[in-house]
C-alpha positions as CSV (number, residue, x, y, z in Angstrom):
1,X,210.5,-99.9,53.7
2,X,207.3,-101.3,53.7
3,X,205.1,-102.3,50.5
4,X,203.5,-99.1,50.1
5,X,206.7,-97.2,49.7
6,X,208.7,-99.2,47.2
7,X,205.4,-98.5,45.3
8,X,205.5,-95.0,45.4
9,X,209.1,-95.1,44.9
10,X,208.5,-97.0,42.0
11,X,206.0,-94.8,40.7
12,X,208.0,-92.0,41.2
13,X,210.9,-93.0,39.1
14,X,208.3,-93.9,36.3
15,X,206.7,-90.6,36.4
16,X,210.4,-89.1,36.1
17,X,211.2,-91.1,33.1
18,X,207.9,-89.8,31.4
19,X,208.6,-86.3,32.1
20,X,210.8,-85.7,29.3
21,X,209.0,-85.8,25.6
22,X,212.7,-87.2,24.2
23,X,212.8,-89.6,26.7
24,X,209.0,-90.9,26.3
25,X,209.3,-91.6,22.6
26,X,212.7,-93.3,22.8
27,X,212.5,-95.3,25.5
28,X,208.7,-96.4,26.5
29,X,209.0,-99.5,24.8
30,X,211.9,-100.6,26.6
31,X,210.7,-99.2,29.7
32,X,208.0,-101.3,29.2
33,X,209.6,-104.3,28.7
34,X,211.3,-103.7,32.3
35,X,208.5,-103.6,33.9
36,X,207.2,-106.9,32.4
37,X,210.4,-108.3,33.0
38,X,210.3,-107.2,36.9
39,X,206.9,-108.5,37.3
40,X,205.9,-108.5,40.9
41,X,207.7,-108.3,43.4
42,X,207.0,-107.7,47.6
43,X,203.7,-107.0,46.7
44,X,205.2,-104.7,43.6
45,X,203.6,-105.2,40.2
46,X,205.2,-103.2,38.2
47,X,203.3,-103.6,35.3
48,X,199.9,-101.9,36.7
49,X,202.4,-99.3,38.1
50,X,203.7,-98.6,34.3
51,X,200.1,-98.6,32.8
52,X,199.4,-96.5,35.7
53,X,201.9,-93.5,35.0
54,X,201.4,-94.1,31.2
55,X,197.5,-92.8,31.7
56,X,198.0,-90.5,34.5
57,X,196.4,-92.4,37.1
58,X,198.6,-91.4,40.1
59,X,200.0,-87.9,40.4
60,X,203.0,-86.4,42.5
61,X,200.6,-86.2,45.5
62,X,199.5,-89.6,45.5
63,X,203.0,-90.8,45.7
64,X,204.3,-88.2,48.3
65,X,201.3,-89.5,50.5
66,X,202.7,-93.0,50.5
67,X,206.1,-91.8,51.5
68,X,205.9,-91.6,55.4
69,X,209.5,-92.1,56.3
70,X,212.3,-89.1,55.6
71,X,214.6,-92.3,54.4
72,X,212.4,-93.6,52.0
73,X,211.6,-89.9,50.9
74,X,215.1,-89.0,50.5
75,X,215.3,-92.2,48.9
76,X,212.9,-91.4,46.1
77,X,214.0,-88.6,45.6
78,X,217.7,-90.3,44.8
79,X,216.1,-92.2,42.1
80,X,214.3,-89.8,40.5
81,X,216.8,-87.5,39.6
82,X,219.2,-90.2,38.8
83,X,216.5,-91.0,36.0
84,X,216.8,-87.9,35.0
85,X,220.2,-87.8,34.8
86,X,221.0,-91.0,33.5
87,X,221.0,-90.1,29.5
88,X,222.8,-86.6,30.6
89,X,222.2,-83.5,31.7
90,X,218.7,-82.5,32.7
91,X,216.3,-80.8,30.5
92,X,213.8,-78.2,31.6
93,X,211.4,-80.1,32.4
94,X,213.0,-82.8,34.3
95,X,214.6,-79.6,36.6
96,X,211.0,-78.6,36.9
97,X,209.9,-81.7,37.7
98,X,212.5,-82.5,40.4
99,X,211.8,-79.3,41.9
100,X,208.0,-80.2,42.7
101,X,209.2,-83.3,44.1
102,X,211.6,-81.5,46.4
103,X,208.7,-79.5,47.4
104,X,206.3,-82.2,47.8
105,X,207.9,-84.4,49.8
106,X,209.5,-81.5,52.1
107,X,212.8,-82.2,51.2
108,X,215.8,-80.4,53.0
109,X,217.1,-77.7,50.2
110,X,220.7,-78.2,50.9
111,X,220.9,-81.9,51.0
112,X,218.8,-82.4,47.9
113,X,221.1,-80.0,46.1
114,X,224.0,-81.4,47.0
115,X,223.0,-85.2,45.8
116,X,221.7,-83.4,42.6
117,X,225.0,-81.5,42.0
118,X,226.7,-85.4,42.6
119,X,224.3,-86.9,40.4
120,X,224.7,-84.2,37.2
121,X,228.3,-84.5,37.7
122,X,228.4,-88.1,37.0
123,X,225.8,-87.4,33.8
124,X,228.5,-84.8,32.4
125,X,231.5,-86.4,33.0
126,X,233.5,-86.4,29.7
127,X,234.0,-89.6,27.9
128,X,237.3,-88.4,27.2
129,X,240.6,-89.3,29.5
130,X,243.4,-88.4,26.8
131,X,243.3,-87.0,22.9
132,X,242.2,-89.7,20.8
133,X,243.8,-90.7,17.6
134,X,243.1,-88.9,14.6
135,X,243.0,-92.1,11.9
136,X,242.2,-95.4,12.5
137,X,245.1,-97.6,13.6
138,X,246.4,-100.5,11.8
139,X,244.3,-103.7,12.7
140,X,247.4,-105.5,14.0
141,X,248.6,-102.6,16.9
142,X,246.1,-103.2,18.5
143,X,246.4,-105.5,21.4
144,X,243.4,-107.3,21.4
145,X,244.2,-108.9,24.9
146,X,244.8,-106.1,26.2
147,X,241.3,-105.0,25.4
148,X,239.8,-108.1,26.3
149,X,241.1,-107.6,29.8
150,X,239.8,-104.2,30.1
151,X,236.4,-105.3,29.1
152,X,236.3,-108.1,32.0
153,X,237.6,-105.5,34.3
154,X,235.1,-103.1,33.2
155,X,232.1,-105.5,33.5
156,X,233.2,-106.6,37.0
157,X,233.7,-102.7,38.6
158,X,229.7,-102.9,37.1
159,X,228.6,-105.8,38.4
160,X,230.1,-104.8,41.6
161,X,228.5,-101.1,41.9
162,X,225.0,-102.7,40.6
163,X,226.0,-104.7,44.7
164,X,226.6,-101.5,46.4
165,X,222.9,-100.2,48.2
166,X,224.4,-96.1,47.4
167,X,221.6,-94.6,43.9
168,X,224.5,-93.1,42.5
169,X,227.0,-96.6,42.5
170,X,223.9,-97.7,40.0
171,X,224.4,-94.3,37.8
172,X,228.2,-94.7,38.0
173,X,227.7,-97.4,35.5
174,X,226.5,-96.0,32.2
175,X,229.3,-93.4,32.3
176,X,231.4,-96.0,32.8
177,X,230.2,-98.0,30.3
178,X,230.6,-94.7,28.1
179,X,234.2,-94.9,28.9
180,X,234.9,-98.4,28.2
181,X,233.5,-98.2,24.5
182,X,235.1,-94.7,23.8
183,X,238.4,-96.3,24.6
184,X,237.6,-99.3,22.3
185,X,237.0,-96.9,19.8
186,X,240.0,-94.4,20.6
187,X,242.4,-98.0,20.7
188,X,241.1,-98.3,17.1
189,X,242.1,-95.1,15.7
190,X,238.8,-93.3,16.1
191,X,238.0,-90.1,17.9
192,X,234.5,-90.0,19.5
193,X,232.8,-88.1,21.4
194,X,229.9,-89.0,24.4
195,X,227.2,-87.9,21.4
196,X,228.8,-90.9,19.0
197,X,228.9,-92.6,21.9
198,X,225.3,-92.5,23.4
199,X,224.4,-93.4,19.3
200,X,226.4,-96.1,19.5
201,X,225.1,-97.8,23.0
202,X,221.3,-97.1,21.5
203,X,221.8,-98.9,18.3
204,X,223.1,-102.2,19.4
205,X,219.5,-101.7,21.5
206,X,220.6,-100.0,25.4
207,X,218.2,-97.3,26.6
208,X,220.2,-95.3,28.9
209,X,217.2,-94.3,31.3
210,X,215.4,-97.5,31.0
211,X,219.1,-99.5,32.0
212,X,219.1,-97.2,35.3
213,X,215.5,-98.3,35.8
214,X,216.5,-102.0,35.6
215,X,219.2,-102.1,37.2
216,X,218.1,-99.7,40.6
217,X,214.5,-101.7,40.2
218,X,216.8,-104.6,40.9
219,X,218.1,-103.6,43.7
220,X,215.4,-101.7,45.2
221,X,212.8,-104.6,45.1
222,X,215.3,-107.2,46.2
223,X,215.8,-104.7,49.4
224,X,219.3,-103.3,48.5
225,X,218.9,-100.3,47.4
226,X,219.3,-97.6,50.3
227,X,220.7,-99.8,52.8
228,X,223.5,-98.7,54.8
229,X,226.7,-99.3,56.2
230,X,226.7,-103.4,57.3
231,X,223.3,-103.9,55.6
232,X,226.2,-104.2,52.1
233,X,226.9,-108.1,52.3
234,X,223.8,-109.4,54.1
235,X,222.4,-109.2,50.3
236,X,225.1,-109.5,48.0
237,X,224.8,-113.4,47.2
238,X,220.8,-112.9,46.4
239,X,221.6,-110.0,44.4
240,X,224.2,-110.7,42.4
241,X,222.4,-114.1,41.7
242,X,219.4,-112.8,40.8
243,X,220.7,-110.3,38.3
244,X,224.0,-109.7,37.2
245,X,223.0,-107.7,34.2
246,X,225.4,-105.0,34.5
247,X,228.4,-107.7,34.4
248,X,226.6,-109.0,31.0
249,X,225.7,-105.7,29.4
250,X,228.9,-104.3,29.7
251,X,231.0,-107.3,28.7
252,X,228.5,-107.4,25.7
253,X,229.0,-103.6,25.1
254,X,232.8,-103.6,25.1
255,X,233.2,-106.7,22.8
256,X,230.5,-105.8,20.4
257,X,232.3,-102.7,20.1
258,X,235.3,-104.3,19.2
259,X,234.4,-105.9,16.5
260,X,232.6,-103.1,15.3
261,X,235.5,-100.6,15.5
262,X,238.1,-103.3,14.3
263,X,235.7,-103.8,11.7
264,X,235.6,-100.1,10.4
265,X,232.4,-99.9,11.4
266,X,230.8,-101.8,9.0
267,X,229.0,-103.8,11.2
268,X,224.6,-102.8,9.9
269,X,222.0,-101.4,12.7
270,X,220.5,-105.0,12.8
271,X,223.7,-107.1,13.0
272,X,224.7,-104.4,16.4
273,X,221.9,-105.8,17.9
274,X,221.8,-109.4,17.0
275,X,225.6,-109.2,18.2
276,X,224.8,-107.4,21.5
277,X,222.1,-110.0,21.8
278,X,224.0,-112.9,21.6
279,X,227.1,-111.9,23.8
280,X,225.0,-110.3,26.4
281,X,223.6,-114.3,26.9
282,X,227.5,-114.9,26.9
283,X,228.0,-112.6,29.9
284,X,225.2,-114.0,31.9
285,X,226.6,-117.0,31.7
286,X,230.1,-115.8,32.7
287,X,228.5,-113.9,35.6
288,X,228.7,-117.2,37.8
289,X,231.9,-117.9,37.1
290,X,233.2,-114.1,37.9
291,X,230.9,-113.9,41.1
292,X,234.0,-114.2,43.7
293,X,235.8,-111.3,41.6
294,X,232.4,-109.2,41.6
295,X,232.0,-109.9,45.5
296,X,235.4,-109.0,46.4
297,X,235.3,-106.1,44.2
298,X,232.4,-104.6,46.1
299,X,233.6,-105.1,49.2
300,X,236.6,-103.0,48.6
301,X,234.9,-100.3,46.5
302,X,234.6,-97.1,48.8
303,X,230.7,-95.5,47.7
304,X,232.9,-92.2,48.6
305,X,234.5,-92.1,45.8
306,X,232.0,-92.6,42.6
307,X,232.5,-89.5,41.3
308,X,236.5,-89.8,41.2
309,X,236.6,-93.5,40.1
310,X,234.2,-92.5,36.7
311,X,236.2,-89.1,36.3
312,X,239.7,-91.0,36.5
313,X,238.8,-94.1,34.3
């Protein structure tokens, strides 16, 4: 893709995280910080792009115009409804939304309904994968290594999707993450749901839309995202240099929800997210020295079968 597109792909995804009122006043702050944090890239500032959406400067049209290609239109509209999808299921206006874009860019009906009906699936998957415990388990049952070792494993599958170039390896994550800290909690006696869940992954500070838009900005301006078949490895050592946040965020969420669960969940709003603060700088330094497990990891992950892997974890 060329400049011009990642722009308006970009810009689309923006304009799909805005759509939703919830959405805007939860997360434009964060969103905003992501787009500082990006900065420029390949002739990308994402900052103007932000400012951009945020006054209704550009419009649906504008964006469609700067997407010539059907790859890079197909590919937009990937990302958008994985925006859409990445704090659960849509809302009316997001389905709204996505159905001008499908218009606008002249999308086929049955392809875009099939990647949508992939991409909602992963957004609903339960949390769930047995009945949890009804009271909270004495501190000492728990094996704690145990945990620990599902944690790393948990923030290296991550690590490794945020490698694969498919949108929905990148939404595979936050359901995942869901996962890993429902059965932190279920391991301590509690039963949750994905409601306590989501509450729990915004208080130590995670938006779930703005964490899709980081981590698929990632790839997509480093030249991953949408690349197919043997374009895979040819940037897996840039990328997983370069970023590695889904390693760190995840090994931060699992361990910060350990203590908070073994804790009784004591732990105060602040102290969540000094925590998650302070052992999400653990996991990026970690990253380096789990790269070689993240690598192979990717190479042996089959894109195929997203949906089953969150589903079965």
């Amino acid at each position: 893709m060329n400049p011009s597109e990642t722009r308006a792909i970009v810009t689309l995804s923006l304009l799909a995280a805005f759509v939703d009122g919830d959405k805007h006043a939860r997360e434009r702050d964060e969103i905003k910080r992501i787009a500082e944090g990006l900065s420029q890239a390949d002739g990308v500032h994402l900052p103007t792009l932000y400012q951009d959406v945020l006054m209704k400067r550009v419009s649906l049209p504008d964006v469609s115009a700067a997407l010539l290609s059907p790859e890079s239109r197909q590919l937009g509209y990937e990302m958008a409804v994985c925006v859409c999808d990445a704090d659960g299921a849509q809302s009316d206006a997001e389905r709204a939304f996505l159905a001008d874009v499908r218009t606008s860019l002249g999308l086929d009906a049955g392809q875009a309904t099939q990647f949508t009906a992939q991409a909602e699936a992963l957004a609903t998957a339960s949390v769930t994968s047995a009945a949890p415990a009804s009271t909270p388990a004495v501190a000492s049952t728990v094996d704690q290594a145990e945990l620990d070792q599902a944690i790393l494993n948990a923030a290296i599958l991550n690590g490794a999707l945020e490698l694969l170039p498919e949108t929905l390896s990148t939404m595979a994550i936050i359901p995942l993450q869901m996962k890993l800290v429902y059965r932190i909690g279920q391991a301590h006696g509690y039963a949750l749901d994905s409601g306590h869940v989501k509450d729990f992954i915004a208080t130590v500070g995670v938006g779930l839309t703005s964490q899709y838009l980081e981590q698929a900005g990632r790839k997509l301006l480093g030249g991953l995202l949408g690349k197919m078949g043997g374009g895979l490895l040819r940037g897996v050592g840039k990328q997983a240099v370069s970023s590695g946040m889904s390693f760190a965020t995840t090994y931060a969420l699992g361990h910060v929800a350990k203590r908070y669960y073994a804790g009784g969940r004591t732990l105060s709003t602040q102290m969540l997210k000094d925590a998650y603060a302070s052992v999400t700088k653990e996991g990026q330094g970690l990253q380096a020295r789990y790269l070689p497990a993240i690598q192979e990891k990717a190479r042996t992950l089959d894109p195929t079968q997203i949906l089953s892997m969150v589903r079965g974890a």
